[in-house]
C-alpha positions in Angstrom: 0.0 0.0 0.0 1.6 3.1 -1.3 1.8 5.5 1.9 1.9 9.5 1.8 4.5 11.4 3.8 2.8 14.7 5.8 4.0 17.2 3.3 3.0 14.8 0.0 -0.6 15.1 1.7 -0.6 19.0 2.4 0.7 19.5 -1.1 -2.3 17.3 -2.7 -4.6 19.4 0.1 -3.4 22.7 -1.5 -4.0 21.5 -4.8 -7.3 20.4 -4.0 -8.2 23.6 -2.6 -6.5 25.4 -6.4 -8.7 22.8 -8.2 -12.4 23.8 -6.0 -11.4 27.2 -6.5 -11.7 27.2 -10.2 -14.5 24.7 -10.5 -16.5 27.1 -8.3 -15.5 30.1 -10.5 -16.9 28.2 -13.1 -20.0 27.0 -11.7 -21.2 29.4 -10.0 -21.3 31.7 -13.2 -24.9 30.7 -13.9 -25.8 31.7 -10.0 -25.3 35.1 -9.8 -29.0 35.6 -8.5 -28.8 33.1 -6.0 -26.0 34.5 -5.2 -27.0 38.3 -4.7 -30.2 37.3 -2.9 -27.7 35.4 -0.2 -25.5 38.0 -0.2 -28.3 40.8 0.8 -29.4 38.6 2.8 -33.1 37.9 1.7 -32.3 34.2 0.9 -32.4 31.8 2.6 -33.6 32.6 5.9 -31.3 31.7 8.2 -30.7 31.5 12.3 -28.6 34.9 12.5 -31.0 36.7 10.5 -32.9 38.0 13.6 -29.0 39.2 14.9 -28.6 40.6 12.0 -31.4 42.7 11.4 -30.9 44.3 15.2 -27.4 44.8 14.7 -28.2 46.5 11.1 -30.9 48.5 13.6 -28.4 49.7 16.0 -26.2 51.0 13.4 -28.8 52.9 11.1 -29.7 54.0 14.9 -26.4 55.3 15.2 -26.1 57.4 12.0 -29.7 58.8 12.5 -28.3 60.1 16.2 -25.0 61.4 14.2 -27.3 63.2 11.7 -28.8 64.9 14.0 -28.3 68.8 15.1 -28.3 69.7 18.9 -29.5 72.8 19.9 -27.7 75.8 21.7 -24.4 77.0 21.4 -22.9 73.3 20.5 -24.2 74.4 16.9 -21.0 75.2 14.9 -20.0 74.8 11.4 -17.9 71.5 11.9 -20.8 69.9 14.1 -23.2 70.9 10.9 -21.0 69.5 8.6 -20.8 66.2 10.7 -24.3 65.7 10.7 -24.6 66.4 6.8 -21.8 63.9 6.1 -23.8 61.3 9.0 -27.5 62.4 7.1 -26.0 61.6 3.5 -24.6 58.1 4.7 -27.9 57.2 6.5 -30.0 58.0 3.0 -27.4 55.9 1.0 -26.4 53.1 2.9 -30.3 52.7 4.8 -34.2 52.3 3.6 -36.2 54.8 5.6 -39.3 52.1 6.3 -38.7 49.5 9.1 -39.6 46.8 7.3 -37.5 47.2 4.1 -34.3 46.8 6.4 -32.1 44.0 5.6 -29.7 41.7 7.9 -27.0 42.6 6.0 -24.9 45.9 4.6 -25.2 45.0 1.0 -28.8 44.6 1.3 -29.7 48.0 3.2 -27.7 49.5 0.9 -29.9 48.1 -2.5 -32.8 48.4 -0.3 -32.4 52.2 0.2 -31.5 52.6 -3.8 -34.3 50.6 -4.7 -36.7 52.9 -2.0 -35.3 56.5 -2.3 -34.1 56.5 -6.2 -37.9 57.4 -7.5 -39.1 59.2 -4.7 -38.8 62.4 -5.9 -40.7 61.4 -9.1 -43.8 59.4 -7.3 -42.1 56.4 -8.8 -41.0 52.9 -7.8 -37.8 52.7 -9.3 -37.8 49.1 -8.8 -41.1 48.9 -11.9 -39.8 52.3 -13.4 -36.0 51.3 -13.8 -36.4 48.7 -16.8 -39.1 51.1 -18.7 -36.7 54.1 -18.4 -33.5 52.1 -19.2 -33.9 51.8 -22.6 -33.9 55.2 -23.4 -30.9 56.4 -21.3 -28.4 57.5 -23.4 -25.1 55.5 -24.3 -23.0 57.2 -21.6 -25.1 56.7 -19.1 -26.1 53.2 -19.8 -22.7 52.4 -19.9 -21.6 53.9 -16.4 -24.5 51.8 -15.4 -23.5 48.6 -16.8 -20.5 49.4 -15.7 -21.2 49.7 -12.5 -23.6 46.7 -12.2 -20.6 44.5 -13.9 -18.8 45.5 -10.9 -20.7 44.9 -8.3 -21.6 40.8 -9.4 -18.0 40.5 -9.8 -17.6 41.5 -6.4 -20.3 39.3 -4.8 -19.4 36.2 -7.2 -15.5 36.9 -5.7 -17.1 36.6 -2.3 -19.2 34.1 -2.9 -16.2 31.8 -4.2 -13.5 32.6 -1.7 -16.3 31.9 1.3 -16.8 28.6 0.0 -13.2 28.2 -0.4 -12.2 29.1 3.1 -14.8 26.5 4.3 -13.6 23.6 1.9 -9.6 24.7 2.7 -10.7 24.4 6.7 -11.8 20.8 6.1 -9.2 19.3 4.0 -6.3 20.9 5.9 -7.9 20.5 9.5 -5.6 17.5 10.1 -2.4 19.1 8.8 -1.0 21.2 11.9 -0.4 25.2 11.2 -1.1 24.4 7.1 -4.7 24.8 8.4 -4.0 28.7 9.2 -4.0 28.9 5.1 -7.9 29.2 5.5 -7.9 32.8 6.8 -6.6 33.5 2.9 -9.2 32.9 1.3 -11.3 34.3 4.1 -10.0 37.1 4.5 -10.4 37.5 0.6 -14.1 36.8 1.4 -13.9 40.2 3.7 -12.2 42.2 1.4 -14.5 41.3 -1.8 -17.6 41.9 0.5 -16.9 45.2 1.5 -15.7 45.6 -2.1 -19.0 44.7 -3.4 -20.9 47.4 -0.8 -18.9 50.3 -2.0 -19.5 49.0 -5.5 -23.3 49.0 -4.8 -23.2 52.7 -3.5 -21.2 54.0 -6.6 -24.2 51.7 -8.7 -27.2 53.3 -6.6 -25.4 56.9 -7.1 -24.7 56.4 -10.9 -28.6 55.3 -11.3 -29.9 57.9 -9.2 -28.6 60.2 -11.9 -29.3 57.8 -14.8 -33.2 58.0 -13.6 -32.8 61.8 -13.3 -31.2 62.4 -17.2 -34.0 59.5 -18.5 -35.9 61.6 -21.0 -39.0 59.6 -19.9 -39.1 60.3 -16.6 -42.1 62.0 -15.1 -42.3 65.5 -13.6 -40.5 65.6 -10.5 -42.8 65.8 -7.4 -43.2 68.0 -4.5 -43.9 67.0 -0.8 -47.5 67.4 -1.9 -47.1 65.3 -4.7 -47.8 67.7 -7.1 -45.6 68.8 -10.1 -42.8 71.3 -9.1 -41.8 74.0 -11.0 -38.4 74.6 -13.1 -38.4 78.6 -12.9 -41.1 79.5 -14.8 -41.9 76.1 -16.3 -43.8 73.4 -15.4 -44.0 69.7 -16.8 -47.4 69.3 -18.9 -49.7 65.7 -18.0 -47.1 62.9 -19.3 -47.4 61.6 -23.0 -47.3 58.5 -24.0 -44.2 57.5 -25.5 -44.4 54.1 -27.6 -40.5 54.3 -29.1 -37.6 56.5 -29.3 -35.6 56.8 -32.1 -31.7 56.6 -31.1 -30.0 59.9 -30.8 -33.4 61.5 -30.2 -35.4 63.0 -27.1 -38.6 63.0 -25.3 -40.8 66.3 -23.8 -41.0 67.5 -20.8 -42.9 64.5 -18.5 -43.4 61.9 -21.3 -43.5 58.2 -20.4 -42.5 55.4 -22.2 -44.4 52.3 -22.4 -42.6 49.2 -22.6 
């Protein structure tokens, strides 16, 4: 019986790991929903999720208290500036309703692009977003795409090196200090996570503005929820848009139909 010294079997373990690493890449290509849903935490439901969500809590709890200005004398420019800087973080990185908070960072963060991008329309960007994409122009689309690109990439690296850091804990569990070679991968898992929340932000910013420069877009609203008005002008009633013809634009308020 042909018998493996200790560093023939940690050099077959580390090979193993190489191999996983790649086969994962490749399968889980096809999963990137799956793998977003897991990653915002909204699937599958799991026995930290209740953690979670408090912990998210505590921290949106945290900014809100930041954003805030105090009264008196304590009211400076720097402490004005803080609060501004706190108030902007709390919009992008949190929904305002209770019940659209997610467990995790990546999930607030879509959650709060997906809840505040078409307020100030009357819209819900999440049914708006794939009428008015169409007729974005190039530039914009691109940034978008871009953007979106990036952001997968970052939860499909994550996604990958978790698994990896698991499978490399099993196979080198037996094989003395090799087994500290986990906290590579893991580590990558970190860094690709936070990677993939600051990827989301720079997403939700660039299709804030893609939403805002759609030539269908309605009128933006007021608190009311009544038209504003652009100096002197207000948006008529929105048309009814059936195509747009590349390099062309829409009026004032039209809407496109899909």
């Amino acid at each position: 019986m042909l018998r493996m010294s200790p560093k023939d079997l940690i050099e077959n373990n580390c090979l193993l790991v190489a191999l996983a690493v790649a086969l994962l890449a490749v399968l889980l290509q096809p999963l990137q929903f799956a793998m977003m849903n897991v990653a915002q935490g909204s699937w599958p439901p799991w026995p930290g999720t209740r953690w979670a969500l408090r912990w998210q809590q505590h921290r949106r709890n945290r900014l809100a208290e930041a954003a805030r200005l105090p009264a008196g004398k304590e009211l400076t420019d720097a402490v004005v500036q803080r609060a501004g800087a706190a108030g902007q973080q709390l919009r992008r990185r949190f929904p305002k309703p209770d019940h659209l908070l997610q467990p995790t960072a990546l999930g607030n963060v879509l959650a709060a692009m997906h809840e505040s991008a078409g307020r100030a329309y009357g819209l819900d960007a999440v049914t708006a977003w794939p009428r008015l994409y169409p007729v974005l122009g190039e530039q914009a689309r691109s940034l978008v795409d871009d953007r979106r690109d990036t952001l997968d990439g970052a939860v499909r690296m994550a996604a990958t090196m978790a698994v990896t850091a698991i499978a490399s804990l099993l196979l080198l569990a037996c094989s003395g200090w090799w087994v500290l070679l986990f906290s590579i991968p893991a580590g990558i898992t970190v860094l690709a996570y936070n990677a993939a929340v600051q990827a989301a932000l720079a997403y939700a910013r660039d299709r804030a503005r893609g939403l805002r420069s759609a030539p269908g877009r309605p009128a933006r609203r007021a608190a009311d929820g009544t038209a504003r008005k652009a100096g002197r002008r207000t948006c008529p009633e929105p048309a009814v848009v059936r195509s747009v013809a590349p390099g062309n634009t829409v009026a004032c308020g039209a809407r496109v139909l899909p």
